[in-house]
TITI-307474 format. One record per residue: residue number from 1; residue in three letters; z, x, y of N, C-alpha, C, O in turn. Coordinates in steps of 0.1 Angstrom, whole numbers, plus 2048, in hexadecimal, padded with zeros to 3 digits. Example, Ala and Ser with C-alpha at 12.3 -4.5 7.8 and 13.67 -1.06 7.14 Angstrom:
2
(pt 1, "Ala", (84E, 884, 7C7), (84E, 87B, 7D3), (84E, 884, 7DF), (855, 88E, 7DF)) (pt 2, "Ser", (847, 880, 7EA), (847, 889, 7F5), (84F, 881, 800), (850, 886, 80B)) 
This chain:
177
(pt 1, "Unk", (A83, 3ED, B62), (A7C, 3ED, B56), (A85, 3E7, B4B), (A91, 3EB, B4A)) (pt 2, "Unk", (A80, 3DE, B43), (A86, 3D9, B37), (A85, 3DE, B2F), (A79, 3E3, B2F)) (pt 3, "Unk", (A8F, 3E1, B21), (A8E, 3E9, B17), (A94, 3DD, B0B), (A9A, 3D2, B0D)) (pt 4, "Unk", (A8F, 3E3, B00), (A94, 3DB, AF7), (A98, 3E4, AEB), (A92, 3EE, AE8)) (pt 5, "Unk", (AA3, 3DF, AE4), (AA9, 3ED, AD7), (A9F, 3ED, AD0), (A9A, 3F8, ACC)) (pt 6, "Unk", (A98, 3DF, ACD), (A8C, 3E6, ABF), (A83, 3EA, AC2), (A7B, 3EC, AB9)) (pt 7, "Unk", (A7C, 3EC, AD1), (A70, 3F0, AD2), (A67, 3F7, ACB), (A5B, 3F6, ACA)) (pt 8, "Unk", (A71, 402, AC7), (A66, 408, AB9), (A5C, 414, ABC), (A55, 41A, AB4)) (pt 9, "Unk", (A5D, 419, ACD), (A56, 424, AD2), (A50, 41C, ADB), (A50, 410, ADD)) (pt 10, "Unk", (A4A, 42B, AE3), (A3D, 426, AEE), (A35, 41E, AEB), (A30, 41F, ADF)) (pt 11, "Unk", (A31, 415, AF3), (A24, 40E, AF1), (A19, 40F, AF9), (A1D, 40E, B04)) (pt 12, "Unk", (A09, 413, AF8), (A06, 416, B00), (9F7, 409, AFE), (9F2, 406, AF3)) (pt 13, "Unk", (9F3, 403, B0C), (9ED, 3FD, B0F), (9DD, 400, B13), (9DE, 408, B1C)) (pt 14, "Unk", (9D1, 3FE, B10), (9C7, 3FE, B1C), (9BE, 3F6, B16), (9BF, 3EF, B0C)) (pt 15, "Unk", (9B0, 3F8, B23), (9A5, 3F4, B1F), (998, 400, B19), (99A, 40C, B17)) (pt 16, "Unk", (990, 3FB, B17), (988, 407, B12), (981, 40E, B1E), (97F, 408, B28)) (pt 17, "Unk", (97D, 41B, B1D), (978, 424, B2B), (96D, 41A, B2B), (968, 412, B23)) (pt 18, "Unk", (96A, 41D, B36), (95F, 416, B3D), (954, 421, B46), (95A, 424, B50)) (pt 19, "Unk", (949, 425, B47), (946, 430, B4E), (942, 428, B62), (93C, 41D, B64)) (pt 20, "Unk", (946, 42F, B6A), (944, 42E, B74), (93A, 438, B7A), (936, 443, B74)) (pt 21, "Unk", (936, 435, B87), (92D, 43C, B8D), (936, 43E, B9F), (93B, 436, BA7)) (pt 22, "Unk", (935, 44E, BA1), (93B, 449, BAC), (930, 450, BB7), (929, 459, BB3)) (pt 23, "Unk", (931, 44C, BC2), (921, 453, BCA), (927, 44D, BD5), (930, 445, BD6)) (pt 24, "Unk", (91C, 455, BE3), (920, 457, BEF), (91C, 444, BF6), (916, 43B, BEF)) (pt 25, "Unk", (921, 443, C02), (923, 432, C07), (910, 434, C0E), (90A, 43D, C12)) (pt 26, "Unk", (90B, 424, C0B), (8FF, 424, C12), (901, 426, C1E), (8F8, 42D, C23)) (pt 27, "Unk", (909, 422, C26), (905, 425, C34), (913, 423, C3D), (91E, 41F, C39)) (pt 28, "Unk", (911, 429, C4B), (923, 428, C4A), (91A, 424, C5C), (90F, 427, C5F)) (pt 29, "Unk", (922, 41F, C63), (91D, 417, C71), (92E, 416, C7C), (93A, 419, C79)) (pt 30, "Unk", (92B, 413, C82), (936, 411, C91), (930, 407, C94), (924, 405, C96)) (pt 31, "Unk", (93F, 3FA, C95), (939, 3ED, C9D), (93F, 3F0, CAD), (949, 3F6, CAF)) (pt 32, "Unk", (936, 3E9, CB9), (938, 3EB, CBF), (940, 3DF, CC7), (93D, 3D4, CC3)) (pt 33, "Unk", (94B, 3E0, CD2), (954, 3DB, CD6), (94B, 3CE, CDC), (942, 3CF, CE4)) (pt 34, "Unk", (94F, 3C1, CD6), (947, 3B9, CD9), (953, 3AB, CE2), (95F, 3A9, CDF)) (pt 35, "Unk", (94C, 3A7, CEC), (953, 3A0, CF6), (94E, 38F, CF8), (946, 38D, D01)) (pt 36, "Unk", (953, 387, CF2), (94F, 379, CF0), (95A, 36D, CFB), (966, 36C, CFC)) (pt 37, "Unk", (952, 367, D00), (95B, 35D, D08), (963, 353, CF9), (95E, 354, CEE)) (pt 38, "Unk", (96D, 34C, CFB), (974, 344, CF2), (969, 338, CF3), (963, 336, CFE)) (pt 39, "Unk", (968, 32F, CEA), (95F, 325, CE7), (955, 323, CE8), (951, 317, CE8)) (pt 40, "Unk", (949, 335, CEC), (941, 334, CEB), (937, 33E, CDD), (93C, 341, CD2)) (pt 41, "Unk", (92C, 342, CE1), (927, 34B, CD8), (91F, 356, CDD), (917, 355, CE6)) (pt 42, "Unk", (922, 363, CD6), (91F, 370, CD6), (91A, 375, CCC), (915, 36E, CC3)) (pt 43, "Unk", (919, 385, CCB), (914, 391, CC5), (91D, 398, CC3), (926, 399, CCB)) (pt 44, "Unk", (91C, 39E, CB8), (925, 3AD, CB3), (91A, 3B7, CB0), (911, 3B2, CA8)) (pt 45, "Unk", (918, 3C4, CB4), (912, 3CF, CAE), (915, 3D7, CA5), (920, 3DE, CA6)) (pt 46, "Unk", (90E, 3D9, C9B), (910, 3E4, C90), (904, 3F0, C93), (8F8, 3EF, C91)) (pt 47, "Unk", (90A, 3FD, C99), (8FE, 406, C94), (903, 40C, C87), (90F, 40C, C84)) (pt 48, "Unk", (8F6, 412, C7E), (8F7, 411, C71), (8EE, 41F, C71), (8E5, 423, C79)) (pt 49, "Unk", (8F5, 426, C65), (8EF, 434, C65), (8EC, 431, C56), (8F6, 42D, C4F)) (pt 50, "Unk", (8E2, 433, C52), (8DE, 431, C42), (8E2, 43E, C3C), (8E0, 449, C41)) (pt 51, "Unk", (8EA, 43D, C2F), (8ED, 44D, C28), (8E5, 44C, C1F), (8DF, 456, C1E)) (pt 52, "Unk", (8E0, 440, C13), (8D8, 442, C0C), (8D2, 436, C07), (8DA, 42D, C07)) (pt 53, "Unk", (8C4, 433, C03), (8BE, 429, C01), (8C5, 420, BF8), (8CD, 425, BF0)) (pt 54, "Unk", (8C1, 411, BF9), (8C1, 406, BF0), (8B8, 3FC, BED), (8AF, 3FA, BF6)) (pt 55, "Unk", (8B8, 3F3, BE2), (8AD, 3EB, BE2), (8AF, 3E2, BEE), (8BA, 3DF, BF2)) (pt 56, "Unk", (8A5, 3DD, BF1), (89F, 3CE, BF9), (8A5, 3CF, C05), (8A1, 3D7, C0D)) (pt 57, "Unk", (8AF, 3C5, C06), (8B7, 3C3, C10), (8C4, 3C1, C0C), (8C8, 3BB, C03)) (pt 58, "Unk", (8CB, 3C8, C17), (8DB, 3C9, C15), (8DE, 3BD, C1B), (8D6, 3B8, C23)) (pt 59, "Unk", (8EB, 3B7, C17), (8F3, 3AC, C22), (902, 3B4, C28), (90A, 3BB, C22)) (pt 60, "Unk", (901, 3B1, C33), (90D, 3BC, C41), (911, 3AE, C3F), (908, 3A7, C3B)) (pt 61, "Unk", (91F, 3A9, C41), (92A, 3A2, C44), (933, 3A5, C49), (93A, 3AE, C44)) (pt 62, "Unk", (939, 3A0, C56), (942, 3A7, C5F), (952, 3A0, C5B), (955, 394, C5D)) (pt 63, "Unk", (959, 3A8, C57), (966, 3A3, C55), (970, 3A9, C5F), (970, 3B2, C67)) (pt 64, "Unk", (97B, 39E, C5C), (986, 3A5, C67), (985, 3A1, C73), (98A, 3A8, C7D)) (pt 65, "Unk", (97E, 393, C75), (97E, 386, C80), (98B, 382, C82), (992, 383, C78)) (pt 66, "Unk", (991, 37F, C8E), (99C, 37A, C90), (998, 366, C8A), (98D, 361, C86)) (pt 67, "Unk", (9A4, 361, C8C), (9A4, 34F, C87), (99B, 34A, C93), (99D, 34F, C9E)) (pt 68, "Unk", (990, 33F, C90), (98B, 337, C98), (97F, 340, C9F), (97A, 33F, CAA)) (pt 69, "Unk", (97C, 34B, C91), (96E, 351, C9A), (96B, 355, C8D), (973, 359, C84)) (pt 70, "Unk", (95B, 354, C8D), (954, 358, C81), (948, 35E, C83), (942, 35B, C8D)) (pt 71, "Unk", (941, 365, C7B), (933, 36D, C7B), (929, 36A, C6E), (92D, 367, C62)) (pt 72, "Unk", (91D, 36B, C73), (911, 362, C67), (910, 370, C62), (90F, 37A, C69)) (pt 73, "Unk", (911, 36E, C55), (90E, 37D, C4C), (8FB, 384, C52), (8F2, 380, C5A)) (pt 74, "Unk", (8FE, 390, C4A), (8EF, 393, C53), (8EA, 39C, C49), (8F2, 3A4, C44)) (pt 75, "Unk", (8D9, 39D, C44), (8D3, 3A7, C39), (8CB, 3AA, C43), (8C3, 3A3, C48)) (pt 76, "Unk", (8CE, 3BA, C45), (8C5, 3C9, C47), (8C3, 3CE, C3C), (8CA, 3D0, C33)) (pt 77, "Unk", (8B5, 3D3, C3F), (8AB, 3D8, C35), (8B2, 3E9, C37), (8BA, 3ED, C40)) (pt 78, "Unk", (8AC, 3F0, C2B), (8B1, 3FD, C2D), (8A6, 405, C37), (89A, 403, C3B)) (pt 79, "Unk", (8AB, 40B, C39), (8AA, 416, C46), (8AF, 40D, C56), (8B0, 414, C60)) (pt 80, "Unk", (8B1, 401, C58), (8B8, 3F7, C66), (8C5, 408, C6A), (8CB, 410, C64)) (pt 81, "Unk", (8C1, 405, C79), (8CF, 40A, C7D), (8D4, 401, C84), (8DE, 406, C8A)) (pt 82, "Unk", (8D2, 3F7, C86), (8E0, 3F2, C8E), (8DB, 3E0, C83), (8D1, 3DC, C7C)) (pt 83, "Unk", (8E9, 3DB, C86), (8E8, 3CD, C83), (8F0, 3C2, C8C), (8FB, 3C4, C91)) (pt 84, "Unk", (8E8, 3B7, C8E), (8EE, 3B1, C9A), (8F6, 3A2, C94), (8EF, 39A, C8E)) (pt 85, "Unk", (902, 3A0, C95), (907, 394, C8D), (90A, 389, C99), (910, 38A, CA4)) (pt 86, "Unk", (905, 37F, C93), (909, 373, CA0), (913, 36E, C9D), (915, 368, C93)) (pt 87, "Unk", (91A, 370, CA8), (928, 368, CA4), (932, 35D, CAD), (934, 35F, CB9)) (pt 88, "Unk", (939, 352, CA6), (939, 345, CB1), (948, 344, CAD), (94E, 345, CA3)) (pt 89, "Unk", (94B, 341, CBB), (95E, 33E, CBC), (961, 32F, CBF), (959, 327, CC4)) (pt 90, "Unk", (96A, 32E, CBD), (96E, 31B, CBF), (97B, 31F, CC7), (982, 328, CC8)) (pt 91, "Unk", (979, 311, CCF), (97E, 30F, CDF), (98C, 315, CDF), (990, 318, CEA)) (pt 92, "Unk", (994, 316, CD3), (9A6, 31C, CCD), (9A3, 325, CCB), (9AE, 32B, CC9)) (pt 93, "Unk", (998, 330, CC9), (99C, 33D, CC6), (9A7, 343, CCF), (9AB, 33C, CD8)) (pt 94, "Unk", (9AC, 350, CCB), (9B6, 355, CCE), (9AF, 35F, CD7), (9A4, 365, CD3)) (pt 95, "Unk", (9B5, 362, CE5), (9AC, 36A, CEC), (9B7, 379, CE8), (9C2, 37A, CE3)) (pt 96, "Unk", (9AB, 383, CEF), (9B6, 391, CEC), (9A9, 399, CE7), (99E, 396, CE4)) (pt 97, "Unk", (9AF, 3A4, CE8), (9A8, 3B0, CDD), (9AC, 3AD, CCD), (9B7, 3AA, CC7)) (pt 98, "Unk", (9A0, 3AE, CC8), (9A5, 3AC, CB8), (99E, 3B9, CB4), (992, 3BB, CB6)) (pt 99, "Unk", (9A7, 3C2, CAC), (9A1, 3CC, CA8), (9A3, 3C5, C95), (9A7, 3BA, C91)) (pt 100, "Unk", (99C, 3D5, C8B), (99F, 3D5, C7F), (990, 3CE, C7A), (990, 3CB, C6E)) (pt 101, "Unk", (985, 3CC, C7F), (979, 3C6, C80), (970, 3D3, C75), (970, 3DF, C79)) (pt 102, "Unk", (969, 3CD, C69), (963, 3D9, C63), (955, 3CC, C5C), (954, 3C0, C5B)) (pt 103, "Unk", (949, 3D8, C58), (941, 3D1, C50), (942, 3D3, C46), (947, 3DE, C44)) (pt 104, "Unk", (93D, 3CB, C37), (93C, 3CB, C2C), (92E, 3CA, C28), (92A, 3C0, C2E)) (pt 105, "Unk", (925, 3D0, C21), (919, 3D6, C1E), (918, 3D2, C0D), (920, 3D6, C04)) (pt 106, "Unk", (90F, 3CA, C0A), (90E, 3CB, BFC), (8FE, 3D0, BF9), (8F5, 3CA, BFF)) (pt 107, "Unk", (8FC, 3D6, BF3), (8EE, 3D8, BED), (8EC, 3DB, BDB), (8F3, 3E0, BD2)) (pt 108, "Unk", (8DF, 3D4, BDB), (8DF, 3D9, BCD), (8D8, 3E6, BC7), (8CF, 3EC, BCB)) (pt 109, "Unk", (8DF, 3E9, BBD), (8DB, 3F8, BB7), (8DD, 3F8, BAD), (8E7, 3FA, BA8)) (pt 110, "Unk", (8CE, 3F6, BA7), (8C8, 3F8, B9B), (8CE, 3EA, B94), (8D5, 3ED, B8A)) (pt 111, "Unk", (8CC, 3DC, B97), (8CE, 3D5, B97), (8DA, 3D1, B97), (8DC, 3C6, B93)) (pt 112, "Unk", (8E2, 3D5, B9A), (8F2, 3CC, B9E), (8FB, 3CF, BAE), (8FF, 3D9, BB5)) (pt 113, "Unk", (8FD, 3C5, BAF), (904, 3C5, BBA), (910, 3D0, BC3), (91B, 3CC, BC1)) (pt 114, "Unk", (90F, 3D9, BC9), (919, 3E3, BCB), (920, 3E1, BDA), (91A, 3E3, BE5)) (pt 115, "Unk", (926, 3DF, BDA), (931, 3DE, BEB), (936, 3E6, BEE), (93B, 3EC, BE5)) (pt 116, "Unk", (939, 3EB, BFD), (93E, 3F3, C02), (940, 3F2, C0D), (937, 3EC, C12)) (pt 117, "Unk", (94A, 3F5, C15), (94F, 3F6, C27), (94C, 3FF, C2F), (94E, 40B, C2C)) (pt 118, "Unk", (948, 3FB, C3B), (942, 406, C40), (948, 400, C52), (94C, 3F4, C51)) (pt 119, "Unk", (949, 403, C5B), (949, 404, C6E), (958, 400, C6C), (95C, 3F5, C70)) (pt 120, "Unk", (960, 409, C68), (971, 404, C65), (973, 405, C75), (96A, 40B, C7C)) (pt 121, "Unk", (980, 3FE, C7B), (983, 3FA, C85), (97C, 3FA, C90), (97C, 402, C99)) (pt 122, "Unk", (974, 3EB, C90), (96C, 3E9, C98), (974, 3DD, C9E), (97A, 3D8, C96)) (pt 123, "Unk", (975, 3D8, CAC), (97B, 3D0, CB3), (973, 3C5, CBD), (96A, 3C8, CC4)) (pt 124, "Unk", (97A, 3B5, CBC), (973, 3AE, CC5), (979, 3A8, CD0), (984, 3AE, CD0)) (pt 125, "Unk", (977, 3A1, CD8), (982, 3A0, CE6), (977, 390, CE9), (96B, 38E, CEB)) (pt 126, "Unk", (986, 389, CE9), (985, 37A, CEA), (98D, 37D, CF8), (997, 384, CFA)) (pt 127, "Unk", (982, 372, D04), (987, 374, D0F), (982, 362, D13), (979, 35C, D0F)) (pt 128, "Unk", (98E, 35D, D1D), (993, 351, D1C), (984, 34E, D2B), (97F, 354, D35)) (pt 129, "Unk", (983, 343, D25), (97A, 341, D32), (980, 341, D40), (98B, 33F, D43)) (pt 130, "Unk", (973, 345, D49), (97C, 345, D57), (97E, 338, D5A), (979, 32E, D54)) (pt 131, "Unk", (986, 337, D67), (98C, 32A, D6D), (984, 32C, D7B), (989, 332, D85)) (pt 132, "Unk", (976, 325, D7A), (96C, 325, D86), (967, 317, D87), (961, 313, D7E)) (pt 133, "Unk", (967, 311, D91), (961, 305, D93), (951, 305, D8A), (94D, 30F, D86)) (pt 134, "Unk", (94C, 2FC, D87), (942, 2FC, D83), (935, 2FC, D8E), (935, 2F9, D9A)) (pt 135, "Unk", (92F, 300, D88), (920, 303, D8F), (910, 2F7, D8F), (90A, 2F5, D85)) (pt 136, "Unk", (90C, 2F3, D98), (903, 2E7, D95), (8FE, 2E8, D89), (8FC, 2F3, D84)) (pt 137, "Unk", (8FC, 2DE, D85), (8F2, 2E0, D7A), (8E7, 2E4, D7B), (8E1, 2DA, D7F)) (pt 138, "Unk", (8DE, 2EE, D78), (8CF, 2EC, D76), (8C9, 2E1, D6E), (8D0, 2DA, D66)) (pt 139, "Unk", (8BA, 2E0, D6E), (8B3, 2D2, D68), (8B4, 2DA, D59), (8B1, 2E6, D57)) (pt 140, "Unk", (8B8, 2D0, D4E), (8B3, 2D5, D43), (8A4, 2DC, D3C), (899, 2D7, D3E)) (pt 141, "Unk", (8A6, 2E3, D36), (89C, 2EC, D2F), (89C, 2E6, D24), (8A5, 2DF, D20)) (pt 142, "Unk", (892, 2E9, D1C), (892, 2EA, D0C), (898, 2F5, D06), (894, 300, D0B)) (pt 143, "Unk", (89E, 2F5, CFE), (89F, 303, CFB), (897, 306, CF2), (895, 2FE, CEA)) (pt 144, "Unk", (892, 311, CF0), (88A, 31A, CE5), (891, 322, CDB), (89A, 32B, CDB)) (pt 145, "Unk", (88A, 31D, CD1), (894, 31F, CC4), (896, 32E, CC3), (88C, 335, CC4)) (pt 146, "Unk", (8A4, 333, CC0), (8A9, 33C, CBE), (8A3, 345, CB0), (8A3, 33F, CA5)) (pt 147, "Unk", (89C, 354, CB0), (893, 359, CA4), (8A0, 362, CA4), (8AA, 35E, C9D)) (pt 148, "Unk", (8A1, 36A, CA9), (8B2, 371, CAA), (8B8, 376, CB2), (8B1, 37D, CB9)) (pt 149, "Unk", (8C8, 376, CB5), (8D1, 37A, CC1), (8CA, 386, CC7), (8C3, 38D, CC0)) (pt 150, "Unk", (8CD, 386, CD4), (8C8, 38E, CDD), (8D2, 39C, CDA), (8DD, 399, CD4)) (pt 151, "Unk", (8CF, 3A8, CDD), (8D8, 3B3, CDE), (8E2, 3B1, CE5), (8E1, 3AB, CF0)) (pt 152, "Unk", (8EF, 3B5, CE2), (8F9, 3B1, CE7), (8F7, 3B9, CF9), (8EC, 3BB, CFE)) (pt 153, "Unk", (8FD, 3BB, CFC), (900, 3BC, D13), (911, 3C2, D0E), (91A, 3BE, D08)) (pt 154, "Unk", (90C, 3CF, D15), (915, 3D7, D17), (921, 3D3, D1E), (921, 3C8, D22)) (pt 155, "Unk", (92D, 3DC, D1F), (939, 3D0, D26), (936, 3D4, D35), (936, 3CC, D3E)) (pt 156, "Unk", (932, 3E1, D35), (92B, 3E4, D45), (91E, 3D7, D47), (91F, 3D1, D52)) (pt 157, "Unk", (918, 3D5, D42), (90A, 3C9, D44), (90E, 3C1, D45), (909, 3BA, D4E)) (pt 158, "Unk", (91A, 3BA, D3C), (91D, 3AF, D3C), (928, 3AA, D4B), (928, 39E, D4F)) (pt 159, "Unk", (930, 3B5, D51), (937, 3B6, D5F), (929, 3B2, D66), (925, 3A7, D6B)) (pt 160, "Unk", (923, 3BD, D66), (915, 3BA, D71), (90F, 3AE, D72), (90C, 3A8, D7C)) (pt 161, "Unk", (90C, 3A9, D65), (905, 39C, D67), (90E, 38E, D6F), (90B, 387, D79)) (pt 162, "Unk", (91D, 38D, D65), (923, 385, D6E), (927, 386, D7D), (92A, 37B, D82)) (pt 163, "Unk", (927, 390, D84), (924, 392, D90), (91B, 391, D9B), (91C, 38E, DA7)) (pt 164, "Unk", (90F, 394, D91), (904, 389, D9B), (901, 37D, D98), (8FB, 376, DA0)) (pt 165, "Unk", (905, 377, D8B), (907, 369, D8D), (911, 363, D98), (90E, 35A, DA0)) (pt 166, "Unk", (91F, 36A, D99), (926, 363, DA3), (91C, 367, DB0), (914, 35E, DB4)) (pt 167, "Unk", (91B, 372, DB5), (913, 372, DBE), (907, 365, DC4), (906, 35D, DCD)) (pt 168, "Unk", (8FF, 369, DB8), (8F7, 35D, DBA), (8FD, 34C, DBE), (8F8, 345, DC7)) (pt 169, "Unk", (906, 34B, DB7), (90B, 33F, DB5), (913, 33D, DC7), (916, 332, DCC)) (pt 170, "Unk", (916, 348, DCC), (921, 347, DD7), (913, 347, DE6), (916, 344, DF2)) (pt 171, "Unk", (909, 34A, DE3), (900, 347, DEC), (8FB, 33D, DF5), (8F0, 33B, DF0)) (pt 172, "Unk", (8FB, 337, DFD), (8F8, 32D, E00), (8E8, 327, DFE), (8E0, 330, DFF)) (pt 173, "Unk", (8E3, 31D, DFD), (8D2, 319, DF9), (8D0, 31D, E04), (8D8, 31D, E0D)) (pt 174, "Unk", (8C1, 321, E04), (8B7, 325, E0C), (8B5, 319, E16), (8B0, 30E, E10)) (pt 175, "Unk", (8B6, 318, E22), (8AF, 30F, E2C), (8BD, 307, E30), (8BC, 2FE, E39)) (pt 176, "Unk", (8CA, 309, E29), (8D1, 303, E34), (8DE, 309, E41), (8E0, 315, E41)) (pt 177, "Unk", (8E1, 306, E46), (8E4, 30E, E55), (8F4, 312, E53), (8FA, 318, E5C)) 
């Protein structure tokens, strides 16, 4: 602390009071441990427990992405319990558990904007693709436009499924000897 001989007394500084409002969080949720191959795209879950109403629609934003992975912001209406964020990694993400993952919720009330955090330490896991020969191609499809990400697949569903794809894949075609 600097002092100076003439200072001449205390000085005291502010701004003028200001009144605040302080009140309970709209909604408080758990994301769930979400499991994405590197350089492709996935799902994160939020289940969402509503504490108290707001106008319109909220916007959920998931922060706390590791580098080289990102999530499309997402607006649930009030009363949603869960929200599903799509989210896409580039070919360098860093694989690993990445914890420290939370949503940010803004709604308005009574016309102005109010923010708050809510699914504190929620975690994602970047896992490096396998090292499997490739698989024939099938004939191309069209694809049909995406209206919104599918529910995420459990890490139990998601074991099971790749399992009977290898299976499948390790079969031999029908009719030869």
């Amino acid at each position: 602390m600097l002092a100076h001989a003439n200072a001449g007394g205390d000085r005291w500084c502010s701004s003028l009071p200001a009144p605040i409002t302080v009140s309970d969080v709209f909604a408080t949720g758990k994301l769930q441990l979400a499991a994405i191959e590197r350089g492709k795209s996935g799902v994160a879950l939020c289940k969402i427990e509503q504490r108290r109403p707001w106008e319109g629609v909220a916007k959920l934003v998931l922060q706390g992405l590791p580098a080289k992975v990102s999530a499309t912001p997402v607006e649930i209406a009030a009363g949603a319990t869960e929200a599903v964020f799509p989210i896409a990694t580039e070919a360098d993400a860093p694989v690993g558990q990445h914890s420290g993952l939370f949503c940010e919720l803004t709604a308005v009330v009574g016309g102005q904007p109010v923010t708050h955090r809510l699914a504190m330490g929620g975690a994602i896991r970047i896992d490096a693709p396998p090292a499997v020969a490739a698989a024939p191609a099938s004939p191309a499809q069209p694809a049909a436009p995406a209206a919104t990400p599918p529910k995420p697949l459990s890490r139990l569903e998601q074991l099971r499924k790749e399992a009977d794809e290898r299976a499948a894949a390790s079969q031999p075609a029908k009719g030869t000897p």
